[in-house]
C-alpha angles and dihedrals in degrees: 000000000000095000094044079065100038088055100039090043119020133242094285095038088055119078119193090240090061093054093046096054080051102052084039085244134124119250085237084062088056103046088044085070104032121044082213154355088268097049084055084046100054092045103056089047102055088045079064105052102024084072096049092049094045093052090053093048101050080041083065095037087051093085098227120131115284093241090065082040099061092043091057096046089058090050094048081064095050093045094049085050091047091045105051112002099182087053078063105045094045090056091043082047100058087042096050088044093049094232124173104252089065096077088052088049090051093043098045103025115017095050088057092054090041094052091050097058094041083060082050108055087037095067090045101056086044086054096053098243107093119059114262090254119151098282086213091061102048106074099052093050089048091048099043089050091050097041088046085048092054100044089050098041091112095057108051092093082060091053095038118014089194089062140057140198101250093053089050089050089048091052097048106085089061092037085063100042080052106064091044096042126106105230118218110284101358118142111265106208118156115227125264111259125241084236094052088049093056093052097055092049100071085051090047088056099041091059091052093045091047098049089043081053100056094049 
């Protein structure tokens, strides 16, 4: 009941004595077992999202290839939407809202599955499967794509009537596996560094300085 509100309204539009008529509690039963509105908060929020991490990181711990790896870690987020819909709004809410506890989420939670599927996409690009992207990178692309497809999933018969929002969420997995995926036979060069780049560049202007010179 709580995260239906807190999903549907936010952290400041939902009262403790709102969530309690609707659990059929008393506000004193609640705050028995939460010292505030934003310890129940928290709580319910990292329930949400503890599952979710624990599931990518056993996903990069498993010892499959990457490939199959990536492609389960996208489906772990589908299934925990699917699953439980409000757990998902109400973490996409305190996010949009800005509220503190997203910065704990993102420090406690969202690093570990970041980190697992940095160790993920490493040891694909090592491998030679994987494109030599910034590994860095990587994860917080994948996991934006996945988290915006999933938020506008309702609205893709309204983009594209020939399409829904199921059959995009069916496809994403691969989609994703896609776009980070070495084809057979392409050309695998790893991209020029920023630092290499620099370094390049005082040699680049003495030249010029030294041929305007010598004119």
């Amino acid at each position: 009941m709580a995260e239906a509100l807190f999903a549907e309204r936010g952290f400041d539009g939902t009262s403790i004595r709102e969530i309690a008529e609707q659990a059929g509690a008393t506000k004193a039963l609640i705050y028995h077992y939460y010292d505030s509105k934003e310890a129940l908060y928290q709580t319910l929020l990292e329930d949400a999202v503890s599952g979710v991490v624990a599931q990518i990181e056993a996903i990069a711990a498993d010892g499959t290839e990457p490939e199959a790896q990536i492609r389960a870690v996208v489906q772990v987020f589908i299934d925990a939407y699917h699953d439980a819909p409000y757990r998902f709004q109400m973490v996409q809410r305190t996010i949009d809202d800005h509220h503190t506890i997203a910065a704990v989420l993102a420090e406690r939670w969202f690093s570990r599955a970041h980190l697992a599927l940095q160790d993920i996409v490493a040891r694909g690009v090592h491998q030679d499967s994987l494109k030599p992207l910034p590994v860095q990178m990587v994860p917080l692309a994948v996991i934006g794509l996945v988290i915006h497809t999933l938020r506008c999933q309702k609205l893709v018969g309204h983009v594209d009537p020939k399409l829904s929002g199921e059959q995009v969420l069916s496809a994403l997995p691969d989609l994703v596996l896609a776009l980070l995926t070495v084809e057979s036979g392409q050309t695998k060069t790893r991209p020029r560094s920023a630092r290499a780049s620099r370094k390049r560049a005082p040699s680049q202007l003495t030249r010029t300085v030294g041929s305007a010179s010598a004119g």
